[in-house]
N, C-alpha and C positions, 0 to 999 in steps of 0.2 A: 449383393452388398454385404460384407461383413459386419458383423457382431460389433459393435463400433464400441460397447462398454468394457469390453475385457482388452483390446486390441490397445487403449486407452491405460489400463492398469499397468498392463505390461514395459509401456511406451514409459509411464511415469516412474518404476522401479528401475528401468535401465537408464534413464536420467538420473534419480537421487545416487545412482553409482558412482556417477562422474562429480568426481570434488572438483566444486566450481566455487571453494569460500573465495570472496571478496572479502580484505585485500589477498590473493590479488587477482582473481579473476579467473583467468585461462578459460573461458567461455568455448576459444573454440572447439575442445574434445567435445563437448557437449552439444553445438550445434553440428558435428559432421556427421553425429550419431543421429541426431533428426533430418539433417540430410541422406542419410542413408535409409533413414525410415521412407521417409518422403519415397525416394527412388524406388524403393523396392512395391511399392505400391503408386509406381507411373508419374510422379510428379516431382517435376524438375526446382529444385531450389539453387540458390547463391549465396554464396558465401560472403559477406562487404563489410569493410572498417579500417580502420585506418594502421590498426594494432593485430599482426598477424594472429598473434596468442588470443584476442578478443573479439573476435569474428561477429556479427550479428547475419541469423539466417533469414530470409525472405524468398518465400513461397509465391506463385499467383497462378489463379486460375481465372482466366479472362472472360468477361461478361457480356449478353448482349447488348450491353448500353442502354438496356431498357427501365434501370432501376440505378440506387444508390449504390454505390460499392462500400465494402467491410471490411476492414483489418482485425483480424484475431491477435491481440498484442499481448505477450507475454516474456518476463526476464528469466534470464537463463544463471543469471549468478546469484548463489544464497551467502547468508550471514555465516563465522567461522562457525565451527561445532562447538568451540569450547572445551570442557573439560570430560575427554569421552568417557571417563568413568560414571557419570553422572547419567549417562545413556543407558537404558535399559537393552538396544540392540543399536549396533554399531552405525555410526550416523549414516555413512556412505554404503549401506546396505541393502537399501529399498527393499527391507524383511517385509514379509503379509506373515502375518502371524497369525494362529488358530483361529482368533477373534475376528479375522477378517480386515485387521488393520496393516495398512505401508506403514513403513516406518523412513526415517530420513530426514536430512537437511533438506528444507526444498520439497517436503510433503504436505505442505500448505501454502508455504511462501515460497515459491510459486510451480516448482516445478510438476506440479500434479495439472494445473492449471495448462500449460503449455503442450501435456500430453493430450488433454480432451481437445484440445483446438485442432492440432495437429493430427488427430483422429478421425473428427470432425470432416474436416478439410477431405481426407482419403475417401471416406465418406459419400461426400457430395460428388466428388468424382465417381465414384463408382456408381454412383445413381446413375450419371447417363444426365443428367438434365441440368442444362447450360444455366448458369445462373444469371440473372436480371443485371445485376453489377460486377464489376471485377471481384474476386474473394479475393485477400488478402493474408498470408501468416507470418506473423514477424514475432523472431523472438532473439531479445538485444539482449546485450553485453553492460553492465553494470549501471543497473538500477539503485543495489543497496548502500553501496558510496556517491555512484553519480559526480565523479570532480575528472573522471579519466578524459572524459572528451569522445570515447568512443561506440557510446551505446545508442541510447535515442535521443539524444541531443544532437548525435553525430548527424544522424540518420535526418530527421525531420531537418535540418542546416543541409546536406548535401545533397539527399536525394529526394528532391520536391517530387520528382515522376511515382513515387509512392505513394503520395498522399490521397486518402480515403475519406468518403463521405462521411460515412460514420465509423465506430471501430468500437473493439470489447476489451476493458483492459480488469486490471485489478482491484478491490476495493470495494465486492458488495455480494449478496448471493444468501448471506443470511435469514432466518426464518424468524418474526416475531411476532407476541400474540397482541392482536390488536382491542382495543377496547369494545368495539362491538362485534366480536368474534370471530370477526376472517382470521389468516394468517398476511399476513404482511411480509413478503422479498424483498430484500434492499436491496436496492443497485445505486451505485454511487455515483451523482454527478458533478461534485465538486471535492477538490484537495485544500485543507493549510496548506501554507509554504512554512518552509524552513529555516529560520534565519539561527545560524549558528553565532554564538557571541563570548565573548571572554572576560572575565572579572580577573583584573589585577589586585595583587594587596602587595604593598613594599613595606617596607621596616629594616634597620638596622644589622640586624641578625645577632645573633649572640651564642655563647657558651648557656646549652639548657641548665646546666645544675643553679644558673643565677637569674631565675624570670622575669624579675623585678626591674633589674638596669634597660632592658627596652622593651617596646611593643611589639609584640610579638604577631607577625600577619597570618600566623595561621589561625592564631586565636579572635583577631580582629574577619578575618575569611569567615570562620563557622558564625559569627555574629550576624556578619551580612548577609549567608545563605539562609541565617533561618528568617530572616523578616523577609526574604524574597518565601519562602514559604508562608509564612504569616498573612499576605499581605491580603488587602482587600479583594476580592472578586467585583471587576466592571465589568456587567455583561454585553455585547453589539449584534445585534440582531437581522445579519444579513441575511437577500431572499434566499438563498438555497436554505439554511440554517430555519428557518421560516417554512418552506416547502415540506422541511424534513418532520420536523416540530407536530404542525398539523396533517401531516401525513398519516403520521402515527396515530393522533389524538382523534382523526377522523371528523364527527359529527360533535363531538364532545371536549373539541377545543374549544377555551373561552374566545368569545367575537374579540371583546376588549381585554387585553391584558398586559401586565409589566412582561419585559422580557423573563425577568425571575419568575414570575408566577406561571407563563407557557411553560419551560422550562419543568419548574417544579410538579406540575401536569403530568407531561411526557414522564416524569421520573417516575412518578406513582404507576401510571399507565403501563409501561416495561422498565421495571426496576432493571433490568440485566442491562441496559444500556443507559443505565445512569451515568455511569462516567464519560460516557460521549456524549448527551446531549450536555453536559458542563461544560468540556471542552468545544465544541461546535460555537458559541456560545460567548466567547470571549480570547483573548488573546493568552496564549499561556507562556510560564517561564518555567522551568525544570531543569535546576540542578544538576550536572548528571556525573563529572568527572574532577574531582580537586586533586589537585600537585601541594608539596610543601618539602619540606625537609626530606634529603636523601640520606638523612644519616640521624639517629632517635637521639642523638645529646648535642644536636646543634638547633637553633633557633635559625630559621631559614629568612635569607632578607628577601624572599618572591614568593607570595604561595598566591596560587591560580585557582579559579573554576570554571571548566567549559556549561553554557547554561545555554539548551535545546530551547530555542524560542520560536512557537509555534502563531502564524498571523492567520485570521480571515482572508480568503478571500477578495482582494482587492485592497489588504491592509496596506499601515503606511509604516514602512520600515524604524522612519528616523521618530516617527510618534510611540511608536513600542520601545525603543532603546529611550528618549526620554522620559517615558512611562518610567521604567524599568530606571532610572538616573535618577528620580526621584524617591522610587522606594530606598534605596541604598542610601541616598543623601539624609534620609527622616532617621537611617538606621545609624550610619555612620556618627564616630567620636570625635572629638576636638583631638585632632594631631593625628586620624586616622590617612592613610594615603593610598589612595586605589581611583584605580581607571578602569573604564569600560570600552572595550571595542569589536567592532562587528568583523568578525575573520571567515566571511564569505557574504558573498551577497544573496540575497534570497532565493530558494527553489522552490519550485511550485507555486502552488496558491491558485486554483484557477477553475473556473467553473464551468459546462455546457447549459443552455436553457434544454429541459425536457423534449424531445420529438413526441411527439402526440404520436409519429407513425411509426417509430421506432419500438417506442415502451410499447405498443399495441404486439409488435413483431415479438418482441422478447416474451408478452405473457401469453402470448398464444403457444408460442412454443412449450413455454410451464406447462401452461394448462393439457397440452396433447404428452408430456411425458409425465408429469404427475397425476392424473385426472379428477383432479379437482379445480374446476371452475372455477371456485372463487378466491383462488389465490392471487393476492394482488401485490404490482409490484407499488415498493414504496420511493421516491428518492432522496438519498441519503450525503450531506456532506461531510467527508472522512476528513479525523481529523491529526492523520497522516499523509504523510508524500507520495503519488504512485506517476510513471512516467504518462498518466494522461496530460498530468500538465504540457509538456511537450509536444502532444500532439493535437490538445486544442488551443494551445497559445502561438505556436508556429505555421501549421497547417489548417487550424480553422474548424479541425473534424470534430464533432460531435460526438463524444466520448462519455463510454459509461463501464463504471464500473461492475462486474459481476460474473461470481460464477457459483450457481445454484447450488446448493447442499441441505441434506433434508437428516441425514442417517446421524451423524458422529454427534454425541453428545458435545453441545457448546463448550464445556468446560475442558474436552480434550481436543478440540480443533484451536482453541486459540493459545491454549495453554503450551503448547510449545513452540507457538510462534516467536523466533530471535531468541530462544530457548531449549533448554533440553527435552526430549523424545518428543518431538514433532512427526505428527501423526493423522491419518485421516483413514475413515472405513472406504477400503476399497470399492464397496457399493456405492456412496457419493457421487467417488471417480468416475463410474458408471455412469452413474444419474445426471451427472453435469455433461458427460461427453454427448449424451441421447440430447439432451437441452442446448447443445451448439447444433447438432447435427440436425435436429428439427429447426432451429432456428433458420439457420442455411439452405436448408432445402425448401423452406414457408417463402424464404424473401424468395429463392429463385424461380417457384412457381408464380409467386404473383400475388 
């Protein structure tokens, strides 16, 4: 059986080669090159999608029906690179550099992730030992726009013969130190959805040098974006959000408490994930994109802003936009004039209940590649989009987020995520590939 940790590295550097930014995708260089992996170590993949250029790959090795079957799901398209000057080594490089670091678009999000699974998988096969469920490896076509139609939207809609009992997707693997000393692994069980939204402001428009003859909607815009900033914090405190909370806090969560006060808890407890137990926590709105004047001496009669509206879990779309219709209205002037509308309909948002026999599977597997015992896993509701939602709100699978990392200081794994020099210590790679491949081999023993 091969070395599964470095086969894994390698696998991951000859991916971040292949520029796969979305927009606008071209996915398939990239899965014909893990198709080519695949094959050259015995195992037959497909190519399917609807969009020659967008291909998503799917793998299987068939089980003896004696167990659950597993999908290893990971995307194969990353965010643009941006501005490459900014990069310390060129994005589409997949550099390992003296320190022992990849470099690349797609060296956390996700294409490192895709190579451990894909390793994994070779792996198991060369073990010799027939697994209990079908294994499963899929890895789809535009994750990071998701509006094309052809990645796992496509996939869980057309080819229901895919569908997995359980599966491993993106969205958790992190280390944190827990209150009564363990380490705590997050794996994620639950996604926000996405509800993208639009803020109009109209006005007259004018000649800039004279401000005073009309109202000016760019100036009425920054008013309205900063009270959506300002605004009050309501916190809702759904079970995963709950799960996650006292997870963390352990023995030393209050029995009784406000949702602020759990919250405020968990913050003290791991400051570093302060910002996510706030968001987890309540519904959020963020700013993210304004339009105005295409020319600096005219007063424009449209200015816009796109506002990233993030819900719980099982939220209610039209209750968040008039959430959000009331901060603007408390903000808004006499004679101001602005519309609000929803310019897609929700993605994601969707949760798995725990498997008792899953999470059992998963830390056993830690525990045999880490060896430490008492590493437990925690679960976590991310409070970002990952194509699990698609596979448990279509197909029903039990979907968790996670892919183990112990090495790369936190500050430089996340820090270039949908950002410049995105990066992770090639040991990781390692480490997470050994933690699928124990994983896989545990469930197919039994």
């Amino acid at each position: 059986m091969p070395d599964v940790g470095p086969m894994a590295v390698e696998l991951a550097r000859d991916l971040i080669r292949v520029d796969t930014s979305n927009p606008p995708g071209r996915e398939t260089a990239a899965a014909r090159l893990l198709q080519d992996f695949l094959a050259h170590h015995g195992i037959a993949a497909e190519l399917i999608g609807p969009d020659p250029d967008r291909q998503n790959l799917v793998a299987t090795v068939k089980g003896r029906g004696a167990g659950p079957s597993i999908a290893l799901s990971g995307h194969l398209d990353v965010v643009p690179a941006g501005e490459l000057s900014a990069w310390q080594h060129p994005p589409f490089s997949g550099h390992l550099d003296d320190d022992g670091y990849v470099w690349g678009r797609g060296a956390v999000d996700m294409k490192q992730q895709v190579a451990t699974r894909a390793a994994a998988l070779v792996a198991l096969v060369q073990s010799g030992i027939a697994p209990a469920g079908d294994v499963r490896l899929i890895a789809q076509a535009d994750e990071e726009v998701n509006t094309g139609g052809v990645g796992m939207s496509w996939l869980v809609a057309n080819r229901p013969d895919l569908r997995t009992d359980w599966a491993i997707e993106e969205g958790g693997g992190g280390r944190i130190d827990l209150p009564d000393g363990r380490i705590g692994v997050t794996y994620g069980v639950a996604d926000k959805a996405l509800l993208p939204l639009l803020l109009h402001v109209r006005g007259p428009g004018g000649h800039a040098s004279n401000p005073g003859a009309v109202t000016n909607p760019t100036v009425t815009l920054a008013r309205l974006v900063a009270a959506i900033g300002a605004a009050p914090v309501e916190r809702e405190l759904v079970p995963t959000a709950d799960h996650m909370l006292r997870g963390v806090l352990g023995s030393s969560a209050p029995s009784t408490a406000s949702v602020g006060e759990l919250v405020a808890a968990a913050q003290a407890a791991v400051p570093r994930m302060a910002s996510s137990f706030d968001a987890i926590t309540r519904t959020t709105f963020t700013p993210t994109m304004l339009t105005g004047s295409q020319a600096v001496n005219v007063i424009p009669d449209h200015a816009t802003c796109r506002i990233d509206c993030r819900l719980l879990p099982g939220g209610d779309p039209d209750a968040a936009i008039a959430r959000l219709r009331g901060i603007l209205t408390a903000a808004a002037a006499r004679g101001d004039v602005w519309e609000l509308e929803a310019i897609a309909a929700p993605i994601g948002g969707s949760a798995s209940e725990p498997d008792a026999t899953f999470t059992s599977a998963c830390e056993a597997a830690l525990h045999r590649v880490d060896g430490d015992p008492a590493l437990t896993f925690v679960p976590v509701l991310n409070s970002f989009y990952t194509d699990a939602s698609h596979l448990r709100r279509t197909w029903g699978t039990t979907t968790y987020g996670c892919w183990p990392w112990k090495f790369t200081p936190p500050a430089d794994f996340g820090s270039g995520v949908h950002a410049a020099n995105e990066r992770v210590l090639a040991t990781d790679i390692e480490y997470a590939a050994r933690w699928h491949m124990e994983l896989l081999l545990g469930l197919a023993e039994g």
